[in-house]
Residue frames as qw, qx, qy, qz and C-alpha x, y, z in Angstrom:
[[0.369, -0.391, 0.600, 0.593, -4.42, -23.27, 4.61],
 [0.371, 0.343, 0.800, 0.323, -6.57, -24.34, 2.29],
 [0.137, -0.849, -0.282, 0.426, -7.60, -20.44, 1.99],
 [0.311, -0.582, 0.477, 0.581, -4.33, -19.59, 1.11],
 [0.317, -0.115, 0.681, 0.650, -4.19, -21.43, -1.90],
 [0.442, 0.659, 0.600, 0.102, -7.36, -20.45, -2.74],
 [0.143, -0.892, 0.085, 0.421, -6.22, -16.76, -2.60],
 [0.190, -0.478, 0.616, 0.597, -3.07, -17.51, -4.77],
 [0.390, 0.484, 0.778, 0.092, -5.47, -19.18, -7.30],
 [0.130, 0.901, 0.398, -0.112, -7.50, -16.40, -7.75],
 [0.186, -0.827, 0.262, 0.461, -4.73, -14.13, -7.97],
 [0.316, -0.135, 0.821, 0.456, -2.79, -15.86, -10.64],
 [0.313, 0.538, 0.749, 0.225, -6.20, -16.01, -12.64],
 [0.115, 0.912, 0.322, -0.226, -7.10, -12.56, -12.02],
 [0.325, -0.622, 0.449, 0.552, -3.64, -11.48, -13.47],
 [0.421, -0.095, 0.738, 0.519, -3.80, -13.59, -15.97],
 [0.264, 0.739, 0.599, 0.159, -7.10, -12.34, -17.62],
 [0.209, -0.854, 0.132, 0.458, -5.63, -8.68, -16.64],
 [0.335, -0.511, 0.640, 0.466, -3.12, -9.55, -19.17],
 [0.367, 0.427, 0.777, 0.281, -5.36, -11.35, -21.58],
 [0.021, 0.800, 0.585, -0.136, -7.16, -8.02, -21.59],
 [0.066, -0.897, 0.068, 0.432, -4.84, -5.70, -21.77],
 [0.589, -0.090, 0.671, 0.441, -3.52, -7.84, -24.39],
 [0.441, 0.683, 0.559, 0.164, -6.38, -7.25, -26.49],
 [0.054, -0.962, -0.250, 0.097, -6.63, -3.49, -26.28],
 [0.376, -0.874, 0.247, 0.184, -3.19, -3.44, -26.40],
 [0.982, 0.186, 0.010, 0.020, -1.84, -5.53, -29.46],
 [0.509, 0.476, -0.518, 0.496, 2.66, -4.67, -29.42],
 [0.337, -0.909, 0.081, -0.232, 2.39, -5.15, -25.59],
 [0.879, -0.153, 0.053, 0.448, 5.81, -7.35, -25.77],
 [0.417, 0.586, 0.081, 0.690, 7.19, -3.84, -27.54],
 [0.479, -0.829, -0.132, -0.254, 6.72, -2.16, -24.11],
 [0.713, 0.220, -0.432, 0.506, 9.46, -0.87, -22.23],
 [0.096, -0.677, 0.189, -0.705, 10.74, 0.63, -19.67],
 [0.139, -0.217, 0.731, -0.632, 8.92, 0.44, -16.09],
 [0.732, 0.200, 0.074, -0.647, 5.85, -0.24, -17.52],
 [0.766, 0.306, -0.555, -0.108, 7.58, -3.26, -19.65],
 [0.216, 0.393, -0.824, 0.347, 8.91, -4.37, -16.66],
 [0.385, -0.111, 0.742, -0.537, 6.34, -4.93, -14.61],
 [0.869, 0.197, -0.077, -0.448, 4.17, -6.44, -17.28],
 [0.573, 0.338, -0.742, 0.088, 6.95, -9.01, -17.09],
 [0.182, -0.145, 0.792, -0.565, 6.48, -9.46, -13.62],
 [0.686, 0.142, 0.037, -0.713, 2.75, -9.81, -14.33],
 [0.502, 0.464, -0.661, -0.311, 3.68, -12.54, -16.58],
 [0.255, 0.223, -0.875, 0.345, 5.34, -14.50, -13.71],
 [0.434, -0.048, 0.443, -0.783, 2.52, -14.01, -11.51],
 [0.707, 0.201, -0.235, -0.636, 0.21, -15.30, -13.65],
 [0.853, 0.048, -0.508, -0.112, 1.83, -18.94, -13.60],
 [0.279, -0.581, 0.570, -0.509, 2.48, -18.32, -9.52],
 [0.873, 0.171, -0.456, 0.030, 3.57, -21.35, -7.99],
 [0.232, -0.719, 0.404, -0.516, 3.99, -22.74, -5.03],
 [0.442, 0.109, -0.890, 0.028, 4.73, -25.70, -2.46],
 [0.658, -0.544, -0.396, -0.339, 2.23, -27.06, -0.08],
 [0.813, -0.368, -0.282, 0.352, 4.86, -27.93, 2.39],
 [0.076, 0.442, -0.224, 0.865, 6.39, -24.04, 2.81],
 [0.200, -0.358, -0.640, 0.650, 5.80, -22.32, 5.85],
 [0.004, -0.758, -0.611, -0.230, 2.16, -21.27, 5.87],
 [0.336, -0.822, -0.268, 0.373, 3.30, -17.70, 7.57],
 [0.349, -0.429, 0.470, 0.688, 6.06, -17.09, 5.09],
 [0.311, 0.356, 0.736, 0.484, 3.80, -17.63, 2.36],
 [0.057, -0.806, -0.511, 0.293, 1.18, -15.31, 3.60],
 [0.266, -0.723, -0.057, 0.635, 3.41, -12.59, 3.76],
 [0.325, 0.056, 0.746, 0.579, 4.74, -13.52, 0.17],
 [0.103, 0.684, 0.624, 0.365, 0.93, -13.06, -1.32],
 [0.179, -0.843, -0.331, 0.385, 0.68, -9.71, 0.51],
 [0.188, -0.594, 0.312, 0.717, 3.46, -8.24, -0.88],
 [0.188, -0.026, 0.648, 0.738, 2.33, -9.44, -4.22],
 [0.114, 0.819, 0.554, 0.096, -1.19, -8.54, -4.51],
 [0.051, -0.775, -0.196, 0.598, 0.21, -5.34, -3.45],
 [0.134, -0.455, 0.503, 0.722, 2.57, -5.01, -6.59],
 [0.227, 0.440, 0.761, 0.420, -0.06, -6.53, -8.52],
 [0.092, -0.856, -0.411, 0.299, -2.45, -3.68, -7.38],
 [0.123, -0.768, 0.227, 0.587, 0.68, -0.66, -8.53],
 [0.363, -0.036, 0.749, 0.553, 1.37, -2.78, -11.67],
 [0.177, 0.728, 0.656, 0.091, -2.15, -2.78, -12.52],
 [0.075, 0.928, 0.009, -0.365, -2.22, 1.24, -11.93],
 [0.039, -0.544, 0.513, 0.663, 1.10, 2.05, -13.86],
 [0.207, 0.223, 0.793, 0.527, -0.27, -0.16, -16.89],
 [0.036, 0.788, 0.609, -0.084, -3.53, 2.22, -16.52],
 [0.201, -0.879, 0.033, 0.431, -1.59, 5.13, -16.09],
 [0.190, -0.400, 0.538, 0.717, 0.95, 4.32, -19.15],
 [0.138, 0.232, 0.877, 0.398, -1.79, 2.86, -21.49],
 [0.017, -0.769, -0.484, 0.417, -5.05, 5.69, -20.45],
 [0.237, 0.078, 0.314, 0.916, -4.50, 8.70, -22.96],
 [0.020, 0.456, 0.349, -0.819, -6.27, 11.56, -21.56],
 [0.468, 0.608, 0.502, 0.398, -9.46, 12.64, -23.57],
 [0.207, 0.085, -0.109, 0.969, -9.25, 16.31, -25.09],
 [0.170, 0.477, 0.666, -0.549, -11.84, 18.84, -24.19],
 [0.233, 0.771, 0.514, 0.294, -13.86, 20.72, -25.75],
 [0.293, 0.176, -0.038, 0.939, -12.23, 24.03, -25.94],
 [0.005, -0.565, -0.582, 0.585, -14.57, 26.59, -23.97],
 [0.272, 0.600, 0.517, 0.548, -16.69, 28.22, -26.07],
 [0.107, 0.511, 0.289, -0.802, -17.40, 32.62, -25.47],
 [0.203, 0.807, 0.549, 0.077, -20.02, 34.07, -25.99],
 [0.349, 0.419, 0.211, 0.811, -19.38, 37.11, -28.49],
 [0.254, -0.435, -0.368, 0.782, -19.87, 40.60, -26.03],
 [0.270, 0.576, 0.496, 0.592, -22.56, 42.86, -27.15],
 [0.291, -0.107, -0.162, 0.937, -21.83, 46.40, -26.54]]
């Protein structure tokens, strides 16, 4: 059990620095909306995850599974909305001598 909580620990921290980080890099990210604002709200919660020792240790499991996953898709869509493709270099020809 004592696993578990290390797990939700770790999670909660790793979220929260996720957030500290994308804080930086990111300074209006309360001005975010949408799906992207939404899950950084979820993020939020995560971060100060909480729990009771005395739940059922099987019910909890499942619980962290399902959130690491959504932490895992959050994490991408904040990569995906916050990532701004560089441009290329336009392709350069070479003038045709005849």
């Amino acid at each position: 059990m004592s696993a578990f909580f290390d797990r939700a620990d770790a999670l909660a921290g790793w979220v929260n620095h996720f957030l500290l980080g994308l804080g930086v890099t990111q300074p209006k990210l309360d001005k975010v909306t949408g799906e992207t604002g939404e899950a950084i709200d979820d993020l939020r919660n995560i971060a100060q995850l909480g729990y009771d020792e005395d739940e059922d240790q099987e019910e909890l499991e499942m619980s962290l599974e399902e959130i690491i996953e959504y932490v895992r898709v959050a994490a991408l869509l904040c990569h995906d909305t916050f990532t701004h493709p560089q441009p290329t270099a336009p392709e350069v020809q070479k003038p045709t001598l005849h």
